[in-house]
C-alpha positions, 0 to 999 in steps of 0.5 A: 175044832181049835179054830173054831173054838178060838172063833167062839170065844171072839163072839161067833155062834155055830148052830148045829148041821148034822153029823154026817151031812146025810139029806134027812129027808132020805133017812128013817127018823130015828136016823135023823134024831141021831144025826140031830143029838150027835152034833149038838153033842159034838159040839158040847164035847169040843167046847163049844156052846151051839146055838139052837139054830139047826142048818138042815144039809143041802136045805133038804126038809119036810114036815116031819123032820121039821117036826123032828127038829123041834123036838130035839131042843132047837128054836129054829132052822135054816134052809137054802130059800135066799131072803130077809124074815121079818119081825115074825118068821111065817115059819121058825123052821124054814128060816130064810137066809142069805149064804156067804162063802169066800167066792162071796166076800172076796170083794164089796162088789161080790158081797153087794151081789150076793145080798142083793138075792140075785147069786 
């Protein structure tokens, strides 16, 4: 947490990402509005302000906990669909992205391939 505090006050945001990685396909609702209050509260109680942005673990959703997710607060949400929205996402809450990791940035070639879509 202190890491991640010293990288919120130098201008990174961190969005929301469950508090125990739970797939919240494959748990009742009322789980998933715990798991969905508890580490925005998490978050709030160690310093940091989380972006409404949520990250739904291993990219799992469907429509009711999209629907779940809209209601606790969040604007939008991400899963593991690779690519670029444009000015008007189809879906707030079925973000397209790109996912960089250590073995992604290593290198400008590793970064260029993972932009491309094609990793």
């Amino acid at each position: 947490w202190d890491e991640v505090r010293e990288m919120a006050d130098n201008g990174i945001s961190f969005g929301s990402h469950s508090c125990s990685h739970r797939i919240l396909t494959q748990i009742p609702s009322s789980e998933v509005e715990q798991e969905l209050g508890s580490s925005w509260q998490a978050m709030l109680l160690r310093g940091v302000k989380p972006i409404p942005v949520f990250c739904y673990p291993n990219g799992n959703s469907n429509q009711q906990v999209k629907a779940l997710v809209r209601q606790n607060r969040y604007l939008g949400a991400v899963g593991c669909d690779k690519g670029l929205e444009g000015r008007k996402p189809a879906d707030l809450f079925s973000l397209k992205r790109f996912s960089l990791h250590e073995d992604s940035t290593a290198s400008t070639a590793l970064f260029s391939f993972a932009m491309s879509g094609l990793r």
